[in-house]
C-alpha positions as CSV (number, residue, x, y, z in Angstrom):
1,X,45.7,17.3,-21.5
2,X,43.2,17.1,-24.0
3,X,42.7,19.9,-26.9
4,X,39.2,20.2,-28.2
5,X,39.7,22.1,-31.0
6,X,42.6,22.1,-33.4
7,X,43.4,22.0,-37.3
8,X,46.2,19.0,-37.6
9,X,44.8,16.9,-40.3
10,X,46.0,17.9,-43.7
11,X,44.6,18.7,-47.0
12,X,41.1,19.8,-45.5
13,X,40.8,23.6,-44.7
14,X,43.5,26.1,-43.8
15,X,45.4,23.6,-41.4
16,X,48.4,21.4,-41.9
17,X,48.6,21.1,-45.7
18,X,50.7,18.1,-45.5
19,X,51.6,14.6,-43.7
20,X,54.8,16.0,-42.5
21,X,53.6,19.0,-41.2
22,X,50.3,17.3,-39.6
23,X,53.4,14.7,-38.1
24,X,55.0,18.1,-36.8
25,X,52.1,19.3,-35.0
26,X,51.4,15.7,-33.2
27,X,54.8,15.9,-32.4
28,X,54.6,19.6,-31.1
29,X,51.4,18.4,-29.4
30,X,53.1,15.7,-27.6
31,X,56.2,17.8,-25.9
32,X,53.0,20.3,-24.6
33,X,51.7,17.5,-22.7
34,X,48.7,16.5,-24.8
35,X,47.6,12.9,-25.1
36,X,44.5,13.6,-26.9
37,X,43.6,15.8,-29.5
38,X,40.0,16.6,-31.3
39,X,40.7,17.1,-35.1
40,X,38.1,19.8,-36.1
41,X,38.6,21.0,-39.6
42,X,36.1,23.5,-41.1
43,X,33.0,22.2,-42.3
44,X,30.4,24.8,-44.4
45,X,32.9,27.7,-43.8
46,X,33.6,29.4,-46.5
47,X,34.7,26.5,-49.7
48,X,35.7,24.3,-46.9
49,X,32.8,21.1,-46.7
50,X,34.5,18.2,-44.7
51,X,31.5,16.0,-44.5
52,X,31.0,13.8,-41.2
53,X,32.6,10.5,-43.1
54,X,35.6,12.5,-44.5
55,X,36.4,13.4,-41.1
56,X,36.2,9.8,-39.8
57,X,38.2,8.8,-42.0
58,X,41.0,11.2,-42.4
59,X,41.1,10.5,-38.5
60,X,41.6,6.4,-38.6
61,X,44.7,7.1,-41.3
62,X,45.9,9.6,-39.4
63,X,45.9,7.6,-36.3
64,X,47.3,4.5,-38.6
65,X,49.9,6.9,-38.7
66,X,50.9,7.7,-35.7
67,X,51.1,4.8,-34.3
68,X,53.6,3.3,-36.9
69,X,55.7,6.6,-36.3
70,X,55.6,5.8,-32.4
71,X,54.1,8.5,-31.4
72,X,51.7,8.9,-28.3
73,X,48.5,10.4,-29.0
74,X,45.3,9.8,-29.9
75,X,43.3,11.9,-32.3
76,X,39.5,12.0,-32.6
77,X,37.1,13.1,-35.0
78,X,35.0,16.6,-35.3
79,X,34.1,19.4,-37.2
80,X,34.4,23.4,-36.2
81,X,30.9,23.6,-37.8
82,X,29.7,26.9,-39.2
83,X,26.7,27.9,-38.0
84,X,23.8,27.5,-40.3
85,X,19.9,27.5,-40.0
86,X,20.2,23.9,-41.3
87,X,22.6,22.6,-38.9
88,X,20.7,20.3,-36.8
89,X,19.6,18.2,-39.6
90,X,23.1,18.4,-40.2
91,X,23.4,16.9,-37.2
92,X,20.7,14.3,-38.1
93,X,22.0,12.6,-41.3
94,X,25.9,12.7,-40.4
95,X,26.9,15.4,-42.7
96,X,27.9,17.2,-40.0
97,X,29.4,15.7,-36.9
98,X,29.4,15.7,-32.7
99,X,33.6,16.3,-31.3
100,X,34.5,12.8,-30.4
101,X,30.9,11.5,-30.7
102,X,29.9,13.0,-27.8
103,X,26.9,15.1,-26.9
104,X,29.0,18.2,-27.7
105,X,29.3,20.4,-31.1
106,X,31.4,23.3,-31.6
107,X,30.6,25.9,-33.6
108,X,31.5,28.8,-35.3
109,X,30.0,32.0,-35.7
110,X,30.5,34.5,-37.8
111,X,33.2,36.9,-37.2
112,X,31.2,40.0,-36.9
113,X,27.3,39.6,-35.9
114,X,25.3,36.9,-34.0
115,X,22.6,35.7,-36.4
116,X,19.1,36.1,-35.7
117,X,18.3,32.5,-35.8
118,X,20.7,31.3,-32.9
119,X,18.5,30.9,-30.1
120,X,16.1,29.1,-31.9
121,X,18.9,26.7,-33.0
122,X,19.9,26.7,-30.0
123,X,16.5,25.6,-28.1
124,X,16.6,22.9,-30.9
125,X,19.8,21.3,-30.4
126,X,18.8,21.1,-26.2
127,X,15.9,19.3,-27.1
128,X,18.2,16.7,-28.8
129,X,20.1,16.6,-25.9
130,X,22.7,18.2,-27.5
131,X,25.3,21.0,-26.6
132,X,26.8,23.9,-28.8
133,X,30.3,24.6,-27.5
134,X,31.2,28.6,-29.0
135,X,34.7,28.6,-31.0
136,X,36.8,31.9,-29.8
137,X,34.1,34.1,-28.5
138,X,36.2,36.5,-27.8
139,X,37.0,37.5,-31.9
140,X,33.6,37.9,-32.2
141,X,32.5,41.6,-31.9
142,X,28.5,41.1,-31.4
143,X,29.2,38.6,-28.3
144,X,31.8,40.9,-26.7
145,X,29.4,44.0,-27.4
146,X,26.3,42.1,-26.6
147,X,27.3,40.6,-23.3
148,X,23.4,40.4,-22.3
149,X,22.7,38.2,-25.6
150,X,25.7,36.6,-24.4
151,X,24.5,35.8,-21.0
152,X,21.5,34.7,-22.5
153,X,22.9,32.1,-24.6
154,X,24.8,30.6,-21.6
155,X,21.9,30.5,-19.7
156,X,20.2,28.0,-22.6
157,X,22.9,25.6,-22.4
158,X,25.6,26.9,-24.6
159,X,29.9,26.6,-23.5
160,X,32.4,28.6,-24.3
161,X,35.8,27.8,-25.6
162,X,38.6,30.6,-25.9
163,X,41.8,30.2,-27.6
164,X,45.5,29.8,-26.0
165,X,47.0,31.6,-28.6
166,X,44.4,34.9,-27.4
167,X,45.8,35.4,-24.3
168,X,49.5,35.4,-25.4
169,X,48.2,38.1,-27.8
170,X,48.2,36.8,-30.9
171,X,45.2,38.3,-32.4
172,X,45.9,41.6,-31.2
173,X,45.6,43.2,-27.7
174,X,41.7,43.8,-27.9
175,X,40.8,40.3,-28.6
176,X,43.6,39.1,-25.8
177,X,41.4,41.3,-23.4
178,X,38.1,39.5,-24.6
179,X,39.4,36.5,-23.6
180,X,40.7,38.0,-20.3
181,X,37.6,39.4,-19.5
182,X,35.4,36.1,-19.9
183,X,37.7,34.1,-18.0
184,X,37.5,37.0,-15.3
185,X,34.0,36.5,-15.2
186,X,34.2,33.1,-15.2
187,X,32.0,31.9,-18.2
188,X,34.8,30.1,-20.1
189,X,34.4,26.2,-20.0
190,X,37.4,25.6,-22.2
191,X,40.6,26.8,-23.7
192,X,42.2,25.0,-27.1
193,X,44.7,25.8,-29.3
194,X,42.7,26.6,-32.8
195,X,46.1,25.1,-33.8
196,X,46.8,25.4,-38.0
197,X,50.4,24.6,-38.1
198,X,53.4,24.2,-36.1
199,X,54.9,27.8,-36.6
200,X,52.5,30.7,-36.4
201,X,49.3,29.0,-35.1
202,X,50.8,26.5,-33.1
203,X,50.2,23.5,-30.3
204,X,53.2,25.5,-28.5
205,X,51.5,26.6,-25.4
206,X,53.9,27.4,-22.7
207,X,53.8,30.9,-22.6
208,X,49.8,31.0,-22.9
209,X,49.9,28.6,-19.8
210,X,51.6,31.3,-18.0
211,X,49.1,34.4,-18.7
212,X,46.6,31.5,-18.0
213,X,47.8,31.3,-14.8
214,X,47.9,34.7,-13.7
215,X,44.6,35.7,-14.8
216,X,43.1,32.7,-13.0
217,X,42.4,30.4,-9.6
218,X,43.6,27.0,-9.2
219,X,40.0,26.1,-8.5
220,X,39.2,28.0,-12.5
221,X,42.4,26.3,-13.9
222,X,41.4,22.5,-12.8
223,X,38.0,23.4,-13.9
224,X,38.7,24.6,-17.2
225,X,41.5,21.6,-17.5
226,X,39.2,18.9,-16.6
227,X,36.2,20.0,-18.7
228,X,38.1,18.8,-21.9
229,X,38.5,15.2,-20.7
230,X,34.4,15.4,-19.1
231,X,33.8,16.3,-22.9
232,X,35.7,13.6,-24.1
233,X,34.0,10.8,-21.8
234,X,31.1,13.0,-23.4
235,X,30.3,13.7,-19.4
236,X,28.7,17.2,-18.0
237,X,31.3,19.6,-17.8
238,X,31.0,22.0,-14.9
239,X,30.5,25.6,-15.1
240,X,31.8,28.2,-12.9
241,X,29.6,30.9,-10.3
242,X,29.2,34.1,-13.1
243,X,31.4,37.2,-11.7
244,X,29.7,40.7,-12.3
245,X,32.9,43.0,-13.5
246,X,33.0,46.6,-14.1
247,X,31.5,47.8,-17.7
248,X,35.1,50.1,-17.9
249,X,36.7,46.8,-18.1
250,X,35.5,45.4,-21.4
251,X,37.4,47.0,-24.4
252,X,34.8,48.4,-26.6
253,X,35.0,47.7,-30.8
């Protein structure tokens, strides 16, 4: 399997904040069956500014490393990139960086409110032939609220990646329904772990697998699965037919 979106390399933002735990969480990653992980620490969120090059190379030593340790997998570079008017031109002069130099970008929103800009920056990233992949819709209260504004940011282009550790729960039983509602309508294009160490945010996802499983098809499941390698041969993914559900199903905020 291939996770997206994860916090392993150390000493950059609120991930591993060392060598041996990074080497724990590539270890952890490993017995869950990945062979492939996107590093994407924070860029522009908050004092967190992990420039395009940092990122690079914190990803060769780390990679230097695993192989002398004997361990199999392969870690790529990326940014969870907070979104910004100026991000594009981010985009442009390397400060900020593509997941696995592809045509893909993920992105971060804030927590509470969809800025006004965001369709605008999003019409400008599709005519650079590039696509915004959403980090963890489902903690964001204006998406879940604003499924129409939602919708309408699908419909330009945009993916959506939910987290593993949201449908065991983790967050809180609202935000596990979010992400049970998208996948019930069948907008997600992606689940990652959003891993940040090997203990409370974690690359164990065993039990996640199994609510996965339940609230899904076996044609949803190999879609979702085989997106994350399409994005890392920086192919199209493939998005699912929308299902309409019941208003009474989504938990209000």
């Amino acid at each position: 399997m291939i996770d997206i979106h994860c916090h392993l390399l150390n000493h950059l933002d609120d991930g591993a904040q060392s060598l041996e735990e990074s080497i724990a969480m590539a270890q952890q990653a490993v017995r869950n069956g990945f062979t492939d992980i996107i590093a994407t620490p924070h860029h522009l969120k908050g004092s967190y500014l992990n420039d395009g090059d940092t990122v690079v190379e914190a990803v060769a030593a780390f990679n230097k490393e695993l192989t002398q340790q004997q361990i199999p997998l392969i870690v790529h570079p990326g940014q969870e990139i907070a979104l910004t008017p100026n991000l594009l031109q981010g985009l442009k002069n390397g400060g900020h960086i593509s997941l696995a130099k592809s045509r893909y970008v993920l992105i971060e929103f804030p927590s509470a409110h969809i800025p006004l800009y965001t369709e605008e920056l999003f019409r400008e990233l599709k005519e650079q032939q590039l696509i915004p992949v959403i980090a963890h819709p489902e903690r964001n209260q204006q998406l879940m609220l604003n499924k129409e504004r939602l919708h309408r940011l699908l419909q330009m282009g945009a993916l959506l990646q939910i987290t593993w550790n949201s449908l065991m729960g983790q967050f809180g039983k609202r935000i596990k329904h979010n992400a049970e509602v998208l996948l019930a309508q069948n907008i997600v294009h992606f689940v990652a772990t959003d891993a940040h160490d090997p203990k409370k945010r974690s690359l164990d996802i065993a039990k996640a697998q199994q609510v996965f499983t339940k609230k899904t098809t076996a044609t949803q499941r190999d879609m979702i699965i085989a997106n994350s390698q399409l994005l890392l041969d920086n192919a199209a993914v493939v998005s699912g037919d929308f299902k309409s559900i019941k208003p009474k199903r989504f938990l209000f905020f």
